[in-house]
N, C-alpha and C positions, 0 to 999 in steps of 0.2 A: 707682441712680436711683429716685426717687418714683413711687411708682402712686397716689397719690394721687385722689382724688373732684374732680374741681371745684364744689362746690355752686352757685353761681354761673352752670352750665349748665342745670342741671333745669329742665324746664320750670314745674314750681309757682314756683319761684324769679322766671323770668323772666315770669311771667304778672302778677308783683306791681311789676313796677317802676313801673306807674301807681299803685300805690298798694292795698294792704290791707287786707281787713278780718278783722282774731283773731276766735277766740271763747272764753269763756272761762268755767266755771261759777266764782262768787265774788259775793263784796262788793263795789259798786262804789267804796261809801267809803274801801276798802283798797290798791285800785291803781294807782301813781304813773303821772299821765297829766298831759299838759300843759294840755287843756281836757277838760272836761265839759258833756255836754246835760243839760241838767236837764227834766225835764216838766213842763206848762203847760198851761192852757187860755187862751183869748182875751182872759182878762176877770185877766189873772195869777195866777189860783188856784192854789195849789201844794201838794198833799198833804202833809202832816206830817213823813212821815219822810222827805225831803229836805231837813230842815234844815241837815245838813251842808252843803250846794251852796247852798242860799237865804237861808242866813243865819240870827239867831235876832231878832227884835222885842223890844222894850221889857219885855213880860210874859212874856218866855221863850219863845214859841209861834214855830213855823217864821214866817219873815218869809213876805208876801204880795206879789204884785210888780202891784202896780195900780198903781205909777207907770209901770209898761211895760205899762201894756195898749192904751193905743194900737199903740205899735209891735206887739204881739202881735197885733192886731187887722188890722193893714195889711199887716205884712211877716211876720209869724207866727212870728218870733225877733226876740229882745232879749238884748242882753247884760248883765249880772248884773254889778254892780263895774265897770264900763267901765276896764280897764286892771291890776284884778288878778292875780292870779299864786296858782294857777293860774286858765285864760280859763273861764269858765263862761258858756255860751250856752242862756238859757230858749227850749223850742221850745213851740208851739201843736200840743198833742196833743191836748185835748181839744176844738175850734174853739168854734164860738160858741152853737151850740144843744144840744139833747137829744140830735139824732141826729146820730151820728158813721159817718163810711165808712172804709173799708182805704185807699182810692184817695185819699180826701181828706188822709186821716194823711201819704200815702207821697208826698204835692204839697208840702205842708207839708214835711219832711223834707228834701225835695229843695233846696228855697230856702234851708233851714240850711244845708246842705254847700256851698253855694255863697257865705253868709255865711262857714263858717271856713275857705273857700278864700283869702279877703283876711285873714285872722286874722294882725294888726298885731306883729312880733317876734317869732314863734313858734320858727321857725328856731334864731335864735340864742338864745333860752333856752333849748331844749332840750337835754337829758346825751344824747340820740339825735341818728343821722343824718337821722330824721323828727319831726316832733312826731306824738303821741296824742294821737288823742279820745277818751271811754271814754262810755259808751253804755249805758243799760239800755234793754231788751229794750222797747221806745215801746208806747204806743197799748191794751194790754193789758190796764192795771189801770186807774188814771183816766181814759185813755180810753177805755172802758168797752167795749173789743172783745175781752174775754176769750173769748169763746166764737167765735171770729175768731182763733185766735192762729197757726192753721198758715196761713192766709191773708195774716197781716200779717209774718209772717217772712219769708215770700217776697217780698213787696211790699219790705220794707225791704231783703233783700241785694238783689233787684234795681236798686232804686233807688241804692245804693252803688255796683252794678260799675258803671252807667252813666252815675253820675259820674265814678266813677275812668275808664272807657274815652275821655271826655272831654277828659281831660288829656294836655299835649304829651308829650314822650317822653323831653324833660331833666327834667320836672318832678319836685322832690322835696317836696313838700306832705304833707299829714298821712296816716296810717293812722290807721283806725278798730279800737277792741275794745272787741265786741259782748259786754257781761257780763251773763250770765243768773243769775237767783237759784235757781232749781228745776234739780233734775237731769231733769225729763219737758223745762222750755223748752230745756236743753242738747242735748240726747238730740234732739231735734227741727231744733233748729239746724244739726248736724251733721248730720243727715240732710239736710238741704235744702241744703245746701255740697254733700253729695256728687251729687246728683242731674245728669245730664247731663256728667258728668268722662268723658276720652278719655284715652287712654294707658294706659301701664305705666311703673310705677316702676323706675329698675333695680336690679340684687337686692341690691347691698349695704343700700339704702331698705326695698326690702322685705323683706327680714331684720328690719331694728328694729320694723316695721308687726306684722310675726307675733311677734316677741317680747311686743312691747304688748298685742296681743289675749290671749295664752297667759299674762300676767301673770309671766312669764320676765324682766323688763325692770328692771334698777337702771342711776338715773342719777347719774352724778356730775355734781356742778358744784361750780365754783369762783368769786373775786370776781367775773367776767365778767359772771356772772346777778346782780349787783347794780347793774353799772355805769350801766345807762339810769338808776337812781333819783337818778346822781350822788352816788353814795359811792367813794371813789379805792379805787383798783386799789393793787397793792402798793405799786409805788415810791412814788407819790403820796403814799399812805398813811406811810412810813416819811418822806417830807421833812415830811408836816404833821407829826409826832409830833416831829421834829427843831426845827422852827420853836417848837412848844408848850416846850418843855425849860424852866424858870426860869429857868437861868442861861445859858441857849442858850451851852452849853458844847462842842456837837461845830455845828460847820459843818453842813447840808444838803448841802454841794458835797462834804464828805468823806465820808459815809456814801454818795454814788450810786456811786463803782466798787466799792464792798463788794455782794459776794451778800447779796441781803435780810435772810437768818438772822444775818449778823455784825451788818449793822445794827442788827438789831431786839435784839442781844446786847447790843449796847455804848450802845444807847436806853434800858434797863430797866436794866443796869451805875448808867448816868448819873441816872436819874431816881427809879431806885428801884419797885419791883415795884406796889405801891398808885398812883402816881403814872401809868405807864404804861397799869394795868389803868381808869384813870377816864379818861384821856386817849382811851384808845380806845374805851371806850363811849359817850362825849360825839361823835365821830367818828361811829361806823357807828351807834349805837340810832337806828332807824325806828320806825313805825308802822305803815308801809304797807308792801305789796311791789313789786316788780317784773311787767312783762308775762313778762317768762321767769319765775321764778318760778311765777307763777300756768300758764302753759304747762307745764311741769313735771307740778305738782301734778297736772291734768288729764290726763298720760299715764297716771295712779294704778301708779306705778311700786312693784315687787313693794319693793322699796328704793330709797329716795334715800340719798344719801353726800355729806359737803359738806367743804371745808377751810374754810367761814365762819363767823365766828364770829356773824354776823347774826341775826334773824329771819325775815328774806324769807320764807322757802319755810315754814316754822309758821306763820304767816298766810296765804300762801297757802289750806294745807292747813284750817285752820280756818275760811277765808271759805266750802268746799263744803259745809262740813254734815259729817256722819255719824259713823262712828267716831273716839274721841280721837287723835292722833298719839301715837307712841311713838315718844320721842327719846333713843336710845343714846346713851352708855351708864347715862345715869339713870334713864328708868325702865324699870318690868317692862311685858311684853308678857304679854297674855295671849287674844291673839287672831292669828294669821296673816293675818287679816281686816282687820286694825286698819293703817293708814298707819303707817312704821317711816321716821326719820331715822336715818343716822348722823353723829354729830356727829366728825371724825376729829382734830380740830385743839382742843378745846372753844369754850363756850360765852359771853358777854357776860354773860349771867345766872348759867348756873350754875359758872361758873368752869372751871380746867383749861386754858387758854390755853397753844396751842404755838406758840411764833413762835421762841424765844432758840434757841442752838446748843444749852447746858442741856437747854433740854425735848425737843428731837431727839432728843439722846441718849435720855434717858430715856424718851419714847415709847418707842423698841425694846425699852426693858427692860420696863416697866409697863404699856402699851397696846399689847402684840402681837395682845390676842385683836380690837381692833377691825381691825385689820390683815386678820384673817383672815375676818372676816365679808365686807370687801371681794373678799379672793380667793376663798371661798364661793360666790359672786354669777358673777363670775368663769369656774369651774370649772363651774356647774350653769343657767345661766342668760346671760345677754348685758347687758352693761356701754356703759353711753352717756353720752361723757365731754360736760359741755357747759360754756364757759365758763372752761375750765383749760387752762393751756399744756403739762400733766403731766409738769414738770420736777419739781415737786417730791419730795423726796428717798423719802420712805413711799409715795408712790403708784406710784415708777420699781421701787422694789425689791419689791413687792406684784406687778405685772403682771409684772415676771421670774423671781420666785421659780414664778408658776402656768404662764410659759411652760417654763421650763425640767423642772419637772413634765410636761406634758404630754409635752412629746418626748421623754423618760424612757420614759416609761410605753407610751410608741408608735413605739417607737426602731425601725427596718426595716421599720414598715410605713406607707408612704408614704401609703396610699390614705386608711387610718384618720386619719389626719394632717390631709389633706387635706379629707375628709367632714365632722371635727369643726368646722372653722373657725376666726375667729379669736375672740377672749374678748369682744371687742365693739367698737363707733368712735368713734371720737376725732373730734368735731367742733372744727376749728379756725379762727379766725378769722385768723390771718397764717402766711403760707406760708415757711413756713424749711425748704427741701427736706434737711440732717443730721437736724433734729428727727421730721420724718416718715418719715424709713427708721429710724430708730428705734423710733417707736411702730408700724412696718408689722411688727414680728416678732412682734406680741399683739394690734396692732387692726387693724380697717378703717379708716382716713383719707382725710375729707373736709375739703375745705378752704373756707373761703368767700372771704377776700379777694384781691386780685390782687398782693398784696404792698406795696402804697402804705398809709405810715401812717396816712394822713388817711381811708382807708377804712375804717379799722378799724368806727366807727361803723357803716357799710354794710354788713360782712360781721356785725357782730352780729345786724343785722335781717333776712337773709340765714336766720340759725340760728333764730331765733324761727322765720321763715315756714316754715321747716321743719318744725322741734316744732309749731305748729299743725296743719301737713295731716300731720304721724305723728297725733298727738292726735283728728282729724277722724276718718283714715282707721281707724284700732285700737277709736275708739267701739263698743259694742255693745248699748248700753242702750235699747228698745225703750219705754221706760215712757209713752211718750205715742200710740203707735198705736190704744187703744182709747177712747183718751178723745176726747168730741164737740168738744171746740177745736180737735185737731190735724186734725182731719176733712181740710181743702183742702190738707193735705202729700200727702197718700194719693194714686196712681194708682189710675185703675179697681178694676185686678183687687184692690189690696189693701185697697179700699174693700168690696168682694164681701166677702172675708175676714172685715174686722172686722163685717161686717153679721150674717156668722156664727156668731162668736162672742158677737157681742151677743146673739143669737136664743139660743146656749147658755146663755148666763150667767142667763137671764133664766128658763130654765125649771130650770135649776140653783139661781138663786135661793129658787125653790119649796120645790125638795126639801132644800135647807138648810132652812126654816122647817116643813116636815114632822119634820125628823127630827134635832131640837134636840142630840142626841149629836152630838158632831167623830169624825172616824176621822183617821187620819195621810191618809189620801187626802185627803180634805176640806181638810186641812191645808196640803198642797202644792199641791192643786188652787187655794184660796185666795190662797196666795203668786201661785201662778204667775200668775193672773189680773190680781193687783194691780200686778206687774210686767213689764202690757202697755197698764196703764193703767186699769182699771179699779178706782172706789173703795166698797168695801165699804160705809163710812159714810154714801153716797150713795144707795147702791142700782147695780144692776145693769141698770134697765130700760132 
């Protein structure tokens, strides 16, 4: 019998059924959301690089929305394209004078959520069981309360929960994700999520929470984390490649009791290897990513591991900033430091597509060592499957080649056995109790939906609001504590603190400008400053 997780009990889970708010560091132009806020002032002024959301004018310049500035003026949102796709709703961020308040941003703000609480066929466009809004970080930059920002963070999730605690208890209306462009607004964000939390997670959660923080943590995913963008899942996938065929020579209806791999055999048989390989990147080539994706990226996982041949999760990883991705098995690594995919199925781009029975085969022969870098992971570290049903053939025979190693190697002693654990868990979104006593002899198993197909939707967002609060809670990035925006995040005592350290910094700054040599101290001391928030180029006073 199943020991199974029910995700679907945790409380983070069931705190969200009014409704969610992610967060996410990224590009907002990069991920696939059903509507966007766009930022405003009164009079529809719209900063430049919102062109993408606003439009582009006759001379090429961001479009200007002074034909809504009434309504910006009255009701303090307007809608953008009345009836587009996706919904874009201009907010009244910057009001109508010079001086702008936290309080007044977060009134304003309130009134939009209550506008795309009527947000007209949302539902049913949505590839989710909820529609998204995707959100930059308000009020900050053209609203000109930069130096306000730990203040107005606060103000904005508050204002969210207290929409969302508003709504009935069937209601499935939108989720909000809150995407920051700076790792210090990130860093901040999740600070102010976690503040006031009760509970304890149970340990199989917190297990992944400490893996995350100790940088121990590779995730696999599979189509699943693509699905909200509304790119088909396998079968789907293999009927639309059957529909596309010229000569639509194999039925659709006769490829569905075929296992995918024969499908996708006698699809490329039929169509021919070039025909196949452009049919499926005309299918899956995106632009943008996924909310799981960009969830993902954010646990900054020691490795990601994918069977897709997408880019989701490389955009993700690239809307953070920082080091380049390295995407096995193409390129070199030359950093441990550096984000690492692995690509286990190939790529759209760079070719090497495994789907036919052919390429199975030959994976075993020719791509064992990526095999092994999965059971690496494995073995040394903790595995977090997301999105994948881990039937597939390379990933069954990878988790039992290191299970049956292990109890090898630990054969009579129970305790060792026992103390090690398991390789890592399987988050799954439909409950098939054979398949989960299966994956129970290598993973933990949690399961998210109730078994109803039409749920599936639900147990997906289910797994996100998970990966969010592991994501939240494994955060450790402190880079906005000394800085004067985040100020009103701060409690007392750690307001004391930073008053401290500024007082250091300041007589410190001194003795930098006495004694123009670096030492290594200097050096680290430097770092360490800068990565509590303080900026060199600034000054320290």
């Amino acid at each position: 019998m199943s020991s199974s997780h029910p995700i679907g009990e945790l409380e983070i889970v069931q705190r969200s059924a009014h409704g969610h708010a992610f967060a996410i560091r990224g590009d907002l132009s990069r991920i696939t959301a059903d509507a966007y806020i766009l930022p405003s002032d009164a009079y529809g002024k719209v900063e430049h690089y919102w062109g993408w959301l606003a439009g582009q004018s006759s001379d090429g310049s961001t479009r200007q929305l002074t034909g809504s500035a009434r309504a910006l003026r009255t009701r303090h949102h307007a809608w953008v394209d009345e009836g587009g796709r996706p919904r874009v709703l201009a907010v009244d961020v910057g009001g109508d004078t010079e001086t702008n308040f936290v309080h007044e941003v977060a009134d304003r703000f309130s009134l939009a959520l209550e506008e795309l609480e009527a947000m007209p066929g949302s539902k049913d466009a949505s590839p989710r069981s909820r529609p998204l809004v995707a959100m930059p970080l308000i009020g900050v930059a053209g609203g000109g309360l930069g130096e306000n920002t730990g203040t107005m963070i606060t103000e904005l999730l508050a204002t969210i929960s207290r929409h969302f605690s508003k709504r009935n208890s069937d209601t499935r209306a939108f989720d909000i994700a809150l995407v920051c462009r700076s790792s210090s607004d990130y860093a901040a964000v999740q600070h102010a999520r976690r503040q006031g939390l009760t509970g304890s997670a149970p340990a199989w959660l917190a297990q992944i929470v400490k893996h995350a923080q100790s940088h121990q943590l590779a995730v696999l995913f599979g189509a699943g984390a693509s699905a909200s963008q509304g790119l088909p899942l396998w079968d789907q996938l293999l009927r639309e490649l059957a529909l596309a065929l010229p000569q639509k020579q194999i039925p659709a209806t006769a490829l569905a009791a075929l296992d995918p791999v024969d499908a996708a055999t006698l699809l490329i048989e039929a169509g021919g290897e070039p025909w196949f390989t452009g049919e499926l990147r005309s299918l899956l080539w995106r632009e943008d990513h996924s909310l799981t994706h960009g969830l993902i990226a954010n646990l900054k996982p020691a490795l990601a591991i994918t069977t897709n041949y997408d880019r989701g999760y490389e955009l993700a990883v690239e809307s953070m900033g920082g080091l380049p991705l390295v995407v096995l098995p193409w390129d070199r690594s030359h950093s441990l430091r550096q984000p690492h995919l692995l690509k286990l199925h190939g790529d759209l781009e760079r070719g090497q597509i495994v789907l036919s029975r052919d390429e199975f085969v030959a994976m075993q022969a020719f791509r064992r060592p990526l095999t092994g870098i999965l059971q690496e992971r494995m073995l040394v570290g903790h595995v977090l499957t997301v999105g994948t049903s881990m039937t597939d053939s390379t990933l069954v025979h990878a988790a039992e080649e290191v299970r049956a190693l292990v109890q090898q190697a630990l054969a009579g002693d129970a305790g060792a056995l026992e103390d090690r654990g398991k390789s890592g868990t399987a988050l799954l979104t439909l409950s098939e109790p054979g398949q989960e006593m299966l994956l129970e002899r290598a993973f933990e198993v949690a399961v998210a939906s109730t078994g109803h197909s039409n749920e599936t939707g639900e147990a997906a967002r289910q797994i996100d609001v998970l990966l969010d609060w592991v994501a939240m809670m494994a955060t450790d990035d402190l880079s906005f504590v000394l800085s004067t925006r985040y100020r009103g995040l701060l409690s007392d005592g750690d307001q004391s603190v930073a008053d401290v350290l500024h007082s250091f910094a300041r007589q410190y700054q001194t003795h930098r400008e006495d004694h123009a040599e670096a030492s290594d101290l200097q050096t680290s001391l430097d770092a360490y400053l800068q990565s509590l928030g303080l900026d060199v180029a600034e000054g320290w006073g």
